[in-house]
BAVORO-92610 format. One record per residue (C-alpha): residue in one letter; x, y, z; residue number from 1. Coordinates in Angstrom, 3 decimals. Example, Ala and Ser with C-alpha at 12.3 -4.5 7.8 and 13.67 -1.06 7.14 Angstrom:
PT   rovo         xx         yy         zz   sese
PT      a     12.300     -4.500      7.800      1
PT      s     13.670     -1.060      7.140      2
This chain:
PT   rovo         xx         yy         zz   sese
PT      x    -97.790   -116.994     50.415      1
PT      x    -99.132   -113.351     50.142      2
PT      x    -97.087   -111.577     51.669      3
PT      x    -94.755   -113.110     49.451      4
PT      x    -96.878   -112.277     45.978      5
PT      x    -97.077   -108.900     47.512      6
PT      x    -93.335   -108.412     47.832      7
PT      x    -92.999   -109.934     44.448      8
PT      x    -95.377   -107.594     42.826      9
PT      x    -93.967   -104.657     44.765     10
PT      x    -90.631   -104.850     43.574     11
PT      x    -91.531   -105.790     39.987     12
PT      x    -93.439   -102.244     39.631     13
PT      x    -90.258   -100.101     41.326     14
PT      x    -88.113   -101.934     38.959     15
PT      x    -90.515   -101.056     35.783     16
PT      x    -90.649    -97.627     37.739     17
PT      x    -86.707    -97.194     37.377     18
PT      x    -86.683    -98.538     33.910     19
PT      x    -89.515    -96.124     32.775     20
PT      x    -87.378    -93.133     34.042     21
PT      x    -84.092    -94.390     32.371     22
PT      x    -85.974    -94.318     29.418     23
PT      x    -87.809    -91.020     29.216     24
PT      x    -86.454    -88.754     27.075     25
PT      x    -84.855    -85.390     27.411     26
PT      x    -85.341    -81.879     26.618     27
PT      x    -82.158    -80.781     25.377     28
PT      x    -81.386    -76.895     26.682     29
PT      x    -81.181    -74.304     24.936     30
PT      x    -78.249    -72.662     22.972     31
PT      x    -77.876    -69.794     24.222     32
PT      x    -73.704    -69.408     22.904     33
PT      x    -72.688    -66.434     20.974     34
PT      x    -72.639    -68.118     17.363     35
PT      x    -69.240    -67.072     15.989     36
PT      x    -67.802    -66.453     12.493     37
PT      x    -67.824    -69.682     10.470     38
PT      x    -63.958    -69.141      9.672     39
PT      x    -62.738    -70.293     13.182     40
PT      x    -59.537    -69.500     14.058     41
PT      x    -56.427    -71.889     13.661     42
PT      x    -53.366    -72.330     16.022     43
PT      x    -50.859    -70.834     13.695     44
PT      x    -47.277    -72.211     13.702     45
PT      x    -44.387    -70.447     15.863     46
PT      x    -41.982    -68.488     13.628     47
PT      x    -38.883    -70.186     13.508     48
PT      x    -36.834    -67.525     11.738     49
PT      x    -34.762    -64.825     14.064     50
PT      x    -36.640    -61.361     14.270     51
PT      x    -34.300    -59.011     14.718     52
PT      x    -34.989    -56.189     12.400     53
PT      x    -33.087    -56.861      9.432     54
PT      x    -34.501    -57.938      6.126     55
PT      x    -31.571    -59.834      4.223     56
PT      x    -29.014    -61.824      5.598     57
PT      x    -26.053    -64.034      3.977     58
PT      x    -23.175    -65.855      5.200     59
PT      x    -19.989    -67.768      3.689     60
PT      x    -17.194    -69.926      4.751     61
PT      x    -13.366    -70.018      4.086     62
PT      x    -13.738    -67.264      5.796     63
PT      x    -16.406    -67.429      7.524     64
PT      x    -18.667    -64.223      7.481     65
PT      x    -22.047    -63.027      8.041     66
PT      x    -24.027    -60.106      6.780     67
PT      x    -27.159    -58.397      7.603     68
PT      x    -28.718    -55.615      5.834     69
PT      x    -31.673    -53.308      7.690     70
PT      x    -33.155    -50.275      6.666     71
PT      x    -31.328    -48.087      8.228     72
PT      x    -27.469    -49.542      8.236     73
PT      x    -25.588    -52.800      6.817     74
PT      x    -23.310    -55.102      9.099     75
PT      x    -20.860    -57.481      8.147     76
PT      x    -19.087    -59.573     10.369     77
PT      x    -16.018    -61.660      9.687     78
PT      x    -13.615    -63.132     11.762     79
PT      x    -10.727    -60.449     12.399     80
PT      x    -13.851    -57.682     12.982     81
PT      x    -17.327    -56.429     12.750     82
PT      x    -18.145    -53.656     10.693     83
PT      x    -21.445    -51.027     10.812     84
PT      x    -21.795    -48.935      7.589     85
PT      x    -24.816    -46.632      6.548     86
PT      x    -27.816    -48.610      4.515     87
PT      x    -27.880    -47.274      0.514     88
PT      x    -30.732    -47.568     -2.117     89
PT      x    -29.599    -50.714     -4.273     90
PT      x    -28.866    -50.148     -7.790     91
PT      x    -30.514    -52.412     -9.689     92
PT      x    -29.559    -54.558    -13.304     93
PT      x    -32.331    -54.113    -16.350     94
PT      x    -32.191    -57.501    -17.480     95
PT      x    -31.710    -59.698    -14.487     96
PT      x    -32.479    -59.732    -10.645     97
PT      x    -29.474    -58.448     -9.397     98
PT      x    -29.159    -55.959     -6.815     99
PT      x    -25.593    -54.349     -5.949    100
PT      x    -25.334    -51.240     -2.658    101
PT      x    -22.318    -49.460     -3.369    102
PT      x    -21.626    -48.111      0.293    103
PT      x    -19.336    -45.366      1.081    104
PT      x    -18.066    -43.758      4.373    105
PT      x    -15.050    -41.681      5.660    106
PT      x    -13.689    -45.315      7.188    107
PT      x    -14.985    -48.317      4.680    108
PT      x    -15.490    -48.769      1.017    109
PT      x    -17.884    -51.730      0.676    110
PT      x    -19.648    -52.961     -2.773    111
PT      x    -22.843    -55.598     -2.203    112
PT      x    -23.717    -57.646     -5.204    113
PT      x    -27.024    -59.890     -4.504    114
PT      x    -27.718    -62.090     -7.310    115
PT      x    -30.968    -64.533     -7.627    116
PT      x    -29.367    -67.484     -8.493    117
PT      x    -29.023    -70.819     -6.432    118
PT      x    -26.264    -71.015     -3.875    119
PT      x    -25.580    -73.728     -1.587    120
PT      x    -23.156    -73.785      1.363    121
PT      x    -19.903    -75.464      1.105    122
PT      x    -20.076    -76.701      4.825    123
PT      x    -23.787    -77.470      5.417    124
PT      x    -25.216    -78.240      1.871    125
PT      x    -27.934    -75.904      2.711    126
PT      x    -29.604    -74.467     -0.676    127
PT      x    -30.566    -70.756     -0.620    128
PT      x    -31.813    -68.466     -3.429    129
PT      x    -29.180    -66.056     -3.946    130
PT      x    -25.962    -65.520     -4.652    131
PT      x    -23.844    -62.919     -2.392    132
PT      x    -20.408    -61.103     -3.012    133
PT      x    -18.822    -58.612     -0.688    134
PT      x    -15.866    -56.475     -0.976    135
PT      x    -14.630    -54.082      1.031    136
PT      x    -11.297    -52.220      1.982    137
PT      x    -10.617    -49.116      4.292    138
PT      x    -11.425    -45.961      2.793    139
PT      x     -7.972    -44.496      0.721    140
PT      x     -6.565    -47.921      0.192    141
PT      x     -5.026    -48.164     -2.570    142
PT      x     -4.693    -52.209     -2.006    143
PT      x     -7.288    -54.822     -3.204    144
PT      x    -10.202    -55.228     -1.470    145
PT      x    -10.955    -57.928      0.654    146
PT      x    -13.564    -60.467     -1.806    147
PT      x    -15.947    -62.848      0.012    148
PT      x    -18.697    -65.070     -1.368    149
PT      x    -21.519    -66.749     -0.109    150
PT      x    -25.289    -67.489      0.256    151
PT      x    -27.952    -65.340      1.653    152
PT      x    -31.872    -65.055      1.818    153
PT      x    -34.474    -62.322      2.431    154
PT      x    -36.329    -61.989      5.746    155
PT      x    -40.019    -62.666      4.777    156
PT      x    -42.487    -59.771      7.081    157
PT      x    -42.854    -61.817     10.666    158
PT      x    -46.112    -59.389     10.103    159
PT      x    -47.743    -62.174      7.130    160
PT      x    -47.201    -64.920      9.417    161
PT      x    -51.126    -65.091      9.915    162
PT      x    -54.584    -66.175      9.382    163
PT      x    -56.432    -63.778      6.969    164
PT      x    -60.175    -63.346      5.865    165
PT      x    -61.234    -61.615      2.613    166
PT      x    -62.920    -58.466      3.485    167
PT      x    -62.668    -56.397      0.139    168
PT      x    -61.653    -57.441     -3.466    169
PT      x    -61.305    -54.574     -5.751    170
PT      x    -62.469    -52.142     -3.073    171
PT      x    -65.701    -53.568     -3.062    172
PT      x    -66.702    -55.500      0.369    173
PT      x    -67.544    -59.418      0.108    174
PT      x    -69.579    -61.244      1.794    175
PT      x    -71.171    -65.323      1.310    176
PT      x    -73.552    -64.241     -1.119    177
PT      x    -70.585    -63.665     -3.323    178
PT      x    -69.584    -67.096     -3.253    179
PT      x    -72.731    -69.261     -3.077    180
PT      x    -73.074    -68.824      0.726    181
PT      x    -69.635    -70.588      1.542    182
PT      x    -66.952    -68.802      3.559    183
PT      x    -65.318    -66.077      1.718    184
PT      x    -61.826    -66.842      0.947    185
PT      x    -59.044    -67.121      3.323    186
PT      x    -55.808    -68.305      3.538    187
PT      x    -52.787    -69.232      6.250    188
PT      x    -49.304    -68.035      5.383    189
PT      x    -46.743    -69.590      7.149    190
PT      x    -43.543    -67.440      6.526    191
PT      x    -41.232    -69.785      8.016    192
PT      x    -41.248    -72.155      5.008    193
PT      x    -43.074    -69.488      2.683    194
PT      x    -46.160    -71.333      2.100    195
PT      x    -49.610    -70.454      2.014    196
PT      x    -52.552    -72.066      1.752    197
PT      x    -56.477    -71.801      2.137    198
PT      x    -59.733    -71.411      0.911    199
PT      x    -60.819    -69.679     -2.711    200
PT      x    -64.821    -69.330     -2.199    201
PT      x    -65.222    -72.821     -4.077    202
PT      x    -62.372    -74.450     -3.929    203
PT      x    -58.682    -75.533     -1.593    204
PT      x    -55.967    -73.344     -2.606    205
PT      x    -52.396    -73.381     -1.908    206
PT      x    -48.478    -71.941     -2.882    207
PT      x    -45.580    -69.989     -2.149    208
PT      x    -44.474    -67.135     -1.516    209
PT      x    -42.011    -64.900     -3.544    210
PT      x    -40.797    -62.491     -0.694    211
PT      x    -38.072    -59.568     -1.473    212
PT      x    -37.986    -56.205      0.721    213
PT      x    -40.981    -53.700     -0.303    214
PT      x    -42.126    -56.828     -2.858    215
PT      x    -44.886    -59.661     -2.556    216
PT      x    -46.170    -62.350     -5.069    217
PT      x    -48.264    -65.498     -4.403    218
PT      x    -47.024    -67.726     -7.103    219
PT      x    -47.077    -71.275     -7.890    220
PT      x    -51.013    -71.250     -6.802    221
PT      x    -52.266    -74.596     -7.159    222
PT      x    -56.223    -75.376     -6.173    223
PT      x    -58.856    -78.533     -6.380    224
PT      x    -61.188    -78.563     -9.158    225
PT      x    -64.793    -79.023     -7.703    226
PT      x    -67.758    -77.109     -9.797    227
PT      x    -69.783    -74.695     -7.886    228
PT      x    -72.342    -72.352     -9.417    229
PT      x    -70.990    -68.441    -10.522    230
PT      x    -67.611    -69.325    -10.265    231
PT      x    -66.455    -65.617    -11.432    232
PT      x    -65.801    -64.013     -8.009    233
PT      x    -63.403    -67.206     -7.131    234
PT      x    -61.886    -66.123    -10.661    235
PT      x    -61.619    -62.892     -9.607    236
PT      x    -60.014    -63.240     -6.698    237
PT      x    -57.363    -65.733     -7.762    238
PT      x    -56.372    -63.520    -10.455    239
PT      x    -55.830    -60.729     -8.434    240
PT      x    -54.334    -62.753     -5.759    241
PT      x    -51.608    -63.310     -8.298    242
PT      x    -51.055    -59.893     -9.608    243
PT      x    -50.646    -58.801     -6.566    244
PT      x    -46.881    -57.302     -6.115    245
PT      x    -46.799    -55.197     -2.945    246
PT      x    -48.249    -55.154      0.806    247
PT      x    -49.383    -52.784      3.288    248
PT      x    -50.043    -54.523      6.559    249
PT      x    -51.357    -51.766      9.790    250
PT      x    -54.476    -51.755     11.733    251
PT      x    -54.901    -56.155     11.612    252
PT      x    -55.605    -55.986      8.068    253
PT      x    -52.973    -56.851      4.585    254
PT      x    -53.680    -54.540      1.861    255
PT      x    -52.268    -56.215     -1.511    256
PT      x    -51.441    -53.965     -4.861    257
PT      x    -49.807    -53.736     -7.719    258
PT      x    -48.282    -50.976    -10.169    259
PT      x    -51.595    -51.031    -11.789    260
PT      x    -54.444    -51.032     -9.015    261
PT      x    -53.705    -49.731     -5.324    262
PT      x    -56.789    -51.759     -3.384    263
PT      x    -56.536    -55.271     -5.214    264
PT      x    -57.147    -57.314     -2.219    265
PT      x    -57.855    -56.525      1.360    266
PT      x    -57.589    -59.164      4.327    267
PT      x    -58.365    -59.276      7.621    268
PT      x    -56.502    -60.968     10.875    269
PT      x    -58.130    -63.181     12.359    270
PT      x    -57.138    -63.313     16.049    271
């Protein structure tokens, strides 16, 4: 009968051992982990659009034809040939956005009229935002020339297609303290569907983008309406956001300007 009390006991202190240890709290380790900027990177979409070099491209049915235009030369394709012609500075309308390249070479006469007006495409339905006529005719032809119509579209930068912190706004460097000790503002533009969106220093921002070669706008900028204390630097920075009108982007940054001021906005990449 003792040696059976004894066994009892025995076991009932190793269990209450056990159960002590389970219990015991413990230390946690210490961080030791670089701490990192508090606007962590995002997985940014793939570009969908074809990079290829050339900033405007248009096409049209019945015939069907494409066009590209690059810096540096124009080609149109149709279905009989493909022809290369020098690039020209567009002549532009005063009263409307309408471009037209009047391109001239010892082999091909070719007029360019871009319009900004709605065009959809007789075969897919697809909308686009301007308006394209071509015509062209062999150089010392005293014939018509050949008239096509059709839809095209600017190539937004595949450069903007990015994450980007505020590091300057009117050449003066931010920082938290600026915006209540929140993040500074950032935003995500997404070129394939010309969207951006992001952060203002208070408040969510987003919009679109107004993309033509050499010219930039943020428009349509809609944002939440929470309250935060000083609320003039988010003021700031929206404004100038949207009088922004051209881009510089070299050395992982986006320099924004306009006619007016040449250091509006500058923003970071955020690899």
């Amino acid at each position: 009968m003792k040696k059976v009390t004894f066994l009892v006991l025995s076991l009932f202190l190793f269990s209450n051992c056990v159960e002590k240890k389970k219990t015991e709290p413990v230390e946690p380790e210490p961080i030791t982990e670089e701490v990192k900027d508090s606007v962590e990177p995002r997985k940014m979409e793939p570009i969908a659009v074809e990079i290829d070099g050339s900033y405007f491209k248009a096409m049209g049915t019945e015939p069907f034809w494409g066009l590209k235009i690059y810096d540096n030369k124009v080609e149109l394709q149709t279905m009989n040939d493909t022809l290369f012609t020098p690039s020209s500075k567009p002549i532009l309308a005063q009263d409307a956005n309408l471009k037209m390249f009047r391109i001239q070479t010892e082999a091909t006469s070719m007029d360019i009229i871009i319009a900004h007006k709605e065009c959809t495409n007789a075969m897919s339905g697809q909308v686009s935002p301007y308006t394209v006529t071509v015509a062209y005719k062999a150089t010392g032809d005293d014939g018509e020339a050949q008239a096509l119509e059709g839809c095209g579209t600017y190539i937004t930068d595949y450069r903007l297609h990015d994450i980007w912190v505020l590091e300057t706004l009117k050449g003066t460097q931010v920082s938290k303290d600026d915006f209540n000790g929140n993040d500074v503002p950032n935003m995500e533009i997404n070129i394939n569907s010309n969207r951006f969106s992001g952060f203002s220093g208070c408040n969510r921002m987003t919009g679109s983008l107004f993309f033509e070669k050499d010219l930039l706008r943020f428009s349509q900028v809609a944002s939440t309406r929470m309250a935060c204390p000083n609320m003039e630097k988010e003021s700031e920075f929206l404004n100038a956001l949207q009088s922004s009108t051209a881009y510089k982007v070299e050395n992982n940054r986006l320099y924004l300007s306009n006619g007016d001021e040449s250091d509006l906005l500058t923003f970071k990449k955020i690899d």
